[in-house]
C-alpha positions in Angstrom: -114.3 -47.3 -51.0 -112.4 -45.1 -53.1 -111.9 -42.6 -50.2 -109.9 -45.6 -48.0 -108.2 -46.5 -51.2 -106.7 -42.4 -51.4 -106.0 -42.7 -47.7 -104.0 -45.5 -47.9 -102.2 -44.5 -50.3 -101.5 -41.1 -48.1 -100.0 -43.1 -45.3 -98.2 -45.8 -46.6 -95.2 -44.4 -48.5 -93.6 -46.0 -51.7 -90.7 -47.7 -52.3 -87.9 -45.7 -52.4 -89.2 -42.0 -50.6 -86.7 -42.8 -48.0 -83.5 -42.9 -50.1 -84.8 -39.7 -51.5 -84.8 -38.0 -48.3 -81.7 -39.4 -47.2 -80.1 -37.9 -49.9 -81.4 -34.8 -49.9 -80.5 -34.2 -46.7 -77.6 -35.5 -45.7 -76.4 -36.1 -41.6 -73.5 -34.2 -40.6 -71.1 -37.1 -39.7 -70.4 -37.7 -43.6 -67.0 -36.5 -44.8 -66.2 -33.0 -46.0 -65.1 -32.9 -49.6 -61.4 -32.9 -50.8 -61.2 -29.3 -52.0 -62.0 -28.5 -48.5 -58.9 -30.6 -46.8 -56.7 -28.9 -49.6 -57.6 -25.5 -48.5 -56.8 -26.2 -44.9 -53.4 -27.7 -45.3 -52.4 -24.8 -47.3 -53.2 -22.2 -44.9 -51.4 -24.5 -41.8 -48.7 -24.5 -44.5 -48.3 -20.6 -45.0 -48.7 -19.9 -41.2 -45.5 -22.2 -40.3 -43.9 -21.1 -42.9 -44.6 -17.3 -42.6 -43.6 -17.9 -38.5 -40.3 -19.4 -39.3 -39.4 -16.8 -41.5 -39.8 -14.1 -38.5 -37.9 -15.9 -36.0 -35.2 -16.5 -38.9 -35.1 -12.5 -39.5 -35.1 -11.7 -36.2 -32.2 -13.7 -35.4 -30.2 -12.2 -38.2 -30.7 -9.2 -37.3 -29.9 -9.9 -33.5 -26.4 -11.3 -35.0 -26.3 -8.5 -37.0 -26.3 -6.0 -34.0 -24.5 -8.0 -31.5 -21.2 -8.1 -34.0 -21.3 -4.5 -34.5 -21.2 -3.8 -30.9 -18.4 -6.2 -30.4 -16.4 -5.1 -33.5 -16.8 -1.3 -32.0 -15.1 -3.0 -29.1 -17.6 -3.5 -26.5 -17.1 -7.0 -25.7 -19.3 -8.5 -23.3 -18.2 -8.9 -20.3 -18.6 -12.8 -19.6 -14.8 -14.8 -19.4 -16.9 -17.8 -21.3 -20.4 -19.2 -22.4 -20.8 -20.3 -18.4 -20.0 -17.5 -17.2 -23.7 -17.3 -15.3 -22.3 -19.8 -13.2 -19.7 -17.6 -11.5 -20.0 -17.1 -8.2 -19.8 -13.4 -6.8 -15.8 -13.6 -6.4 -14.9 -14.5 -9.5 -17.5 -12.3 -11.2 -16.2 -9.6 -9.3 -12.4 -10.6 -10.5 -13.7 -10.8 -13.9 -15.2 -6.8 -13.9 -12.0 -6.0 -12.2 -9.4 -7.3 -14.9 -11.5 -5.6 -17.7 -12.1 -2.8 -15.9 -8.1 -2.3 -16.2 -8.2 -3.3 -19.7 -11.0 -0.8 -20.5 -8.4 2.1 -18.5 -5.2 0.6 -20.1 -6.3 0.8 -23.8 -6.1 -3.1 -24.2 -10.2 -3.7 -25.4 -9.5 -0.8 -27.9 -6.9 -2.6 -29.8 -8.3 -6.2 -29.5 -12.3 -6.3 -30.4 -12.0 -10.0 -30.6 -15.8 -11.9 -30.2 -16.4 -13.6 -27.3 -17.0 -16.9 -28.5 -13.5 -17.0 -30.7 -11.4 -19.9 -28.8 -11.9 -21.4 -25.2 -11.9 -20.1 -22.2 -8.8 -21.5 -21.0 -6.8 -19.3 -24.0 -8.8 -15.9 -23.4 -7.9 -16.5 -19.5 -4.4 -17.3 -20.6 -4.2 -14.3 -23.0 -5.6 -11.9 -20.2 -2.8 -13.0 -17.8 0.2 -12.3 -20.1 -1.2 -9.0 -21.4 -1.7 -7.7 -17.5 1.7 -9.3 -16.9 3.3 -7.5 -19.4 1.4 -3.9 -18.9 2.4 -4.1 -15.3 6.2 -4.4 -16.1 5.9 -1.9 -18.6 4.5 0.4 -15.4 7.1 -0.5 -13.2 9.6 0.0 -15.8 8.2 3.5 -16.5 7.2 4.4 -13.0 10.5 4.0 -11.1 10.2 5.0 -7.4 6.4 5.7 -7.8 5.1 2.6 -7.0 7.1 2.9 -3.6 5.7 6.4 -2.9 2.3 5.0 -3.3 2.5 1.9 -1.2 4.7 4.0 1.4 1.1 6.8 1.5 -1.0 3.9 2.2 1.1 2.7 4.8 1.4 5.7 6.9 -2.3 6.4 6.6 -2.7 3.4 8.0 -0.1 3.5 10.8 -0.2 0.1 12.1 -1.0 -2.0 8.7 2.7 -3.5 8.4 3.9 -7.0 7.7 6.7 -9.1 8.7 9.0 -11.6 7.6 10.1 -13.5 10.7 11.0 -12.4 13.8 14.2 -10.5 12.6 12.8 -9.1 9.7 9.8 -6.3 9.2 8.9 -4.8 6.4 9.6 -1.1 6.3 8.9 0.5 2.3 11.6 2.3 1.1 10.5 5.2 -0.6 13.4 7.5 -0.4 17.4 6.7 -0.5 20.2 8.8 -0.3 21.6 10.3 -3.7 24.7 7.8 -4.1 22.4 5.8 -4.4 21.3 4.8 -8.0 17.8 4.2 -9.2 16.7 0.9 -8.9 15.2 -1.7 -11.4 12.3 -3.4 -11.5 12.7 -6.2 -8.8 12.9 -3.4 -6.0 9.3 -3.1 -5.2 9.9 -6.4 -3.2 13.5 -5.4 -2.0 12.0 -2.2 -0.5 9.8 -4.0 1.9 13.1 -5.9 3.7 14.6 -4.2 5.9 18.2 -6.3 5.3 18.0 -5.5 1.6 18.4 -1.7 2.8 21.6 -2.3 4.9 23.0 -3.6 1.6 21.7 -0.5 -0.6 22.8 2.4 1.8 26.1 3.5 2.4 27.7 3.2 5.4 29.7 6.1 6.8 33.3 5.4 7.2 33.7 4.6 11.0 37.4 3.5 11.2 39.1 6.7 9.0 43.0 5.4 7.4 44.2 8.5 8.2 43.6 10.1 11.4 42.9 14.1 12.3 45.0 16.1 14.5 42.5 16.8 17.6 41.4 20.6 17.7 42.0 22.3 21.0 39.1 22.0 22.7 37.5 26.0 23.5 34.3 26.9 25.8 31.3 25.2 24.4 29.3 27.8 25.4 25.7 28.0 26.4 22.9 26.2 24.8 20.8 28.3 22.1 17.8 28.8 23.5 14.4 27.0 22.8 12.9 30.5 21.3 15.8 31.0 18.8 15.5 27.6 17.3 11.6 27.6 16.7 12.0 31.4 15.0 14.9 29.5 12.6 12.2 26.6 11.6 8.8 28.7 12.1 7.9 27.6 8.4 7.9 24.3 9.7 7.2 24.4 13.0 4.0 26.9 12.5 2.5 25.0 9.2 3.5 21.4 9.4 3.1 19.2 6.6 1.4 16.0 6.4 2.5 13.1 5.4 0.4 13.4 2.5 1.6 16.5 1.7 5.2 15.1 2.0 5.1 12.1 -0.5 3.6 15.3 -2.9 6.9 16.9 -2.2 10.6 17.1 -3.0 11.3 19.0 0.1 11.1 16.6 2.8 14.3 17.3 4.1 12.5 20.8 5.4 10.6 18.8 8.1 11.4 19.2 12.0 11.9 15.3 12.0 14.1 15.2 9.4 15.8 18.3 9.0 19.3 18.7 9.8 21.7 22.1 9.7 24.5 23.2 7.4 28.1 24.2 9.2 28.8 27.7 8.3 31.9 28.9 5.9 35.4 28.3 7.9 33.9 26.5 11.0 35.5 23.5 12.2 34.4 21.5 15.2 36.4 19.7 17.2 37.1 16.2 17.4 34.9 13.9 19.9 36.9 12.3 23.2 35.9 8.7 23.5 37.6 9.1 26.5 34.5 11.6 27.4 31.9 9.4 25.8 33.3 5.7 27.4 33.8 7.5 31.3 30.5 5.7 32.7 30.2 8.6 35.1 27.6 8.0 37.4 26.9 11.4 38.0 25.7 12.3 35.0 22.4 13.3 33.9 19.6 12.2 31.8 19.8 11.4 28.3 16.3 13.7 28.0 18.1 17.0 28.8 20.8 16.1 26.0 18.0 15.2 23.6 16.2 18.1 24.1 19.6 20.5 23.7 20.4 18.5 20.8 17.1 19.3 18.9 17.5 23.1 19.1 20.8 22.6 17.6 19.2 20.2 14.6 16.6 23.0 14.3 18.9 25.8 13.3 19.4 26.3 9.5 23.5 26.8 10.0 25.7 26.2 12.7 28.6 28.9 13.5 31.8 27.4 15.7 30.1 27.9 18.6 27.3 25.7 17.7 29.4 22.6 16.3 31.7 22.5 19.5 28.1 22.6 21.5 27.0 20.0 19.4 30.1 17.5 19.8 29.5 18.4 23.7 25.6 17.2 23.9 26.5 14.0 21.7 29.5 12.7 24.1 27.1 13.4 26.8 24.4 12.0 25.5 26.1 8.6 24.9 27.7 9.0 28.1 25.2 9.2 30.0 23.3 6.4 27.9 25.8 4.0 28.5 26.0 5.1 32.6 21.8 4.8 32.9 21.3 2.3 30.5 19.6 -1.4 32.3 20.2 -5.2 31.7 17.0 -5.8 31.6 15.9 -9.8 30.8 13.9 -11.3 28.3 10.3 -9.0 28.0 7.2 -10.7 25.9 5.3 -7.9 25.9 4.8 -5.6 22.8 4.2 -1.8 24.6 7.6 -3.1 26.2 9.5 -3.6 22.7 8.1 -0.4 21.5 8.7 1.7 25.5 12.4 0.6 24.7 12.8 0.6 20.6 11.5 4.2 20.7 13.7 5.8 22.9 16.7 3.8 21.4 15.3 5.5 17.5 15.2 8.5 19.6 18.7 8.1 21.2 20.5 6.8 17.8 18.9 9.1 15.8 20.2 12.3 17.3 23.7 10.7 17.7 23.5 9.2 13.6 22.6 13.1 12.8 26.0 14.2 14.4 28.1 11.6 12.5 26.2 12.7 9.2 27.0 17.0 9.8 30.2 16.0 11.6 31.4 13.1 9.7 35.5 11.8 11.2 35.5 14.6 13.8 33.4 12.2 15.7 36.3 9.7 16.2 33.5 7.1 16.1 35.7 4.2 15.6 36.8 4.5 18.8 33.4 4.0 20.5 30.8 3.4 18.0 31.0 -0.5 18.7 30.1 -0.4 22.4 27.6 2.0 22.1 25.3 0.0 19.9 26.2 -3.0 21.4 24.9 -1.4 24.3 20.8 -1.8 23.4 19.1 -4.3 24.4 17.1 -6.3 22.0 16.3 -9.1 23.8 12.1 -8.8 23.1 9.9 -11.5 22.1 7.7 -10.0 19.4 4.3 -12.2 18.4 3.3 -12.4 14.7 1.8 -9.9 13.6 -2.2 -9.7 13.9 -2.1 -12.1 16.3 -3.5 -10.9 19.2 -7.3 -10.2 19.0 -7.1 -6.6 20.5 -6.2 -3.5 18.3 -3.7 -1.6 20.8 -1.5 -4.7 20.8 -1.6 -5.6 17.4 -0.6 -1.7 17.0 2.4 -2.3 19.6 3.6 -5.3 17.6 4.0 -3.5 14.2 5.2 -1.1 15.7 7.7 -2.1 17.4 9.2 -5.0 14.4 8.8 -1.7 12.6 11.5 0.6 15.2 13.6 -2.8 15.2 14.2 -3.1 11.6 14.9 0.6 11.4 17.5 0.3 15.0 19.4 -1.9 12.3 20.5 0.4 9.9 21.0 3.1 12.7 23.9 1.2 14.2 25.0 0.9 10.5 25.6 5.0 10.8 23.3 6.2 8.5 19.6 7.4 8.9 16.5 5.0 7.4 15.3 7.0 4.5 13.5 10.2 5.7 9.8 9.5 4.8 10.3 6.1 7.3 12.1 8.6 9.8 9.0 10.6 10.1 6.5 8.3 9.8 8.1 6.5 13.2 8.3 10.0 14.6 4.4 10.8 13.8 3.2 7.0 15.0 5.4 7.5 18.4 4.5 11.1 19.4 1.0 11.7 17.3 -0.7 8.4 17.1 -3.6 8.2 19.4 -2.7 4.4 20.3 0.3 3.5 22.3 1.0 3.5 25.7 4.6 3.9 26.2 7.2 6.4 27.7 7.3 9.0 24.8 3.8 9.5 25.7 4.7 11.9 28.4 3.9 15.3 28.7 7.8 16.0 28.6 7.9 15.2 24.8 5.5 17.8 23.9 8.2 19.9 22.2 8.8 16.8 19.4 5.1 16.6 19.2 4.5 19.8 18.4 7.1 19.7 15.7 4.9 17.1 13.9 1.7 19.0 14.2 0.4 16.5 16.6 -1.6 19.2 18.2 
């Protein structure tokens, strides 16, 4: 009895051992402490805070760097804040307009920060200071600018615009001495060719006072071919490009643009329009006259005998033009334009060169009318670059090119000398064309360019 009393009271538990447990060993869903939640909000607290800080330094010192750079003047290249969005043109316009600031001193004396006004001022403010650097240039640079654009346009050879069909634009490089320098609005008045009929002086054609005429003596016989080369064997042996020649101040020493001196006490005698006007059929070529003609030009002085040869070969020359010359009708094609504009450059040229060494002893008053009303201009020229091929769009600059320099020929007076031997070089040494001066015949001029 006793023994199921002490098992009983093994088994069956009192009131009250349950709690005990319980709270001895508590289940792990009850709630942490409050010292605990304190502790972890401080350390979430010190890591934001901590992390803000860093970003806060690095940015200052970021800004710190950035204005250094600009305030030592290297601005960033970026027109404004959007300037991602540029396309590649106008990021390419952008690098070139500070790339001429960087060159022209500009970025040096305005660091200014990028972000200092709107975009619309700083493009504003970039135009007026190129604006005003590039007058100072042309201001300071005179005929430089001509010399430049002239190089370009002779390397090139064909690259030439035109203003309408009466108009083409020849630079002007080089003018005769009476004429003065010119301002800074002549860098578009170079490229018209009318602007340069009103710039160059005319020779006087119709003299007040009239010469007594010389007696007229043998002419003698032409110097030979031999004799004039040996005068000009500087140029004719080492001719100069026409690179070379914008580099130089002697360009008057060229075989296309070199003329002779009269010796001491000569005096040639005066032309006979009746000579030049005869319209004798039985005269020869103007070739053979030309060719005469250019021995003469290549001697360095001219002694009595030469100057009386030399009024001889121009009255024949024009003689004989007049007799052989053709009424021809309206031509459309450019090789045509530039066939007949050549030899006419050719033709006035040689005759212009006469009136300039001779000057009233031509008695050109008396003819000089009919002879250059004589050529026949009568070609329809297309605009230029519009034809697909390359020969003819060569043809058609050329030949608006030989017309606008055929108008200040019949003026009297040469085009300036780097445009005379740039049409001599495109006619006789350019591998394009396809017109008369092509022929073996005018070796002897291409050999004085150093075509060969």
């Amino acid at each position: 009895m006793r023994e199921f009393e002490d098992s009983s009271m093994l088994s069956i538990p009192y009131v009250g051992q349950d709690t005990l447990i319980r709270s001895a060993h508590p289940t792990q869903h009850s709630r942490p402490s409050r010292p605990r939640l304190q502790n972890l909000s401080l350390r979430i607290f010190l890591a934001t805070t901590i992390s803000m800080a860093a970003v806060l330094v690095s940015l200052s010192i970021c800004r710190a760097l950035r204005s250094r750079d600009q305030g030592s003047g290297a601005t960033r290249r970026r027109l404004a804040e959007g300037g991602d969005g540029m396309d590649e043109d106008e990021a390419s316009i952008v690098e070139g307009c500070l790339e001429l600031e960087e060159e022209m001193g500009i970025l040096g004396e305005r660091a200014v920060s990028i972000s200092e006004g709107d975009s619309s001022s700083r493009i504003a403010e970039l135009v007026s200071m190129l604006s005003a650097a590039a007058k100072e240039s042309v201001m300071q640079g005179g005929l430089g600018a001509d010399l430049q654009l002239h190089e370009q346009n002779l390397e090139g050879q064909s690259s030439l615009e035109s203003r309408g069909d009466e108009q083409a634009s020849v630079p002007a490089p080089s003018l005769p001495a009476s004429v003065g320098r010119r301002g800074p609005s002549s860098g578009i008045s170079a490229l018209d060719p009318d602007s340069w009929m009103d710039e160059i002086p005319s020779i006087n054609l119709y003299p007040e006072v009239q010469e007594s005429d010389m007696p007229a003596g043998d002419a003698g016989e032409l110097p030979s071919t031999e004799e004039a080369s040996a005068s000009h064997a500087s140029n004719s042996e080492r001719p100069m490009g026409l690179r070379d020649l914008l580099r130089s101040t002697d360009i008057q020493r060229h075989p296309y643009a070199h003329l002779p001196v009269l010796e001491e006490g000569v005096v040639p005698r005066n032309a006979r329009a009746s000579t030049i006007l005869s319209r004798r059929t039985r005269l020869g070529r103007p070739y053979s006259h030309l060719l005469k003609l250019r021995a003469l030009y290549a001697k360095e002085t001219l002694n009595q005998k030469d100057a009386d040869l030399l009024v001889k070969e121009v009255e024949l020359l024009v003689a004989s033009y007049l007799a052989k010359r053709k009424i021809e009708r309206r031509r459309e094609y450019p090789v045509l334009a530039v066939d007949a504009f050549g030899y006419y450059v050719m033709i006035l040229d040689s005759v212009v060169c006469a009136i300039q060494l001779l000057g009233a002893r031509m008695q050109a008053h008396l003819w000089w009318d009919t002879f250059t009303e004589s050529f026949n201009m009568n070609f329809s020229l297309p605009a230029p670059g519009s034809r697909g091929k390359e020969l003819t769009n060569f043809h058609i600059d050329l030949a608006r090119r030989l017309r606008a320099a055929i108008k200040i020929y019949k003026r009297g007076v040469r085009p300036p000398l780097l445009e005379v031997i740039a049409l001599k070089r495109l006619l006789f040494c350019s591998p394009f064309g396809r017109h008369r001066l092509k022929h073996p015949k005018w070796d002897p001029w291409r050999k004085d360019g150093g075509c060969f």
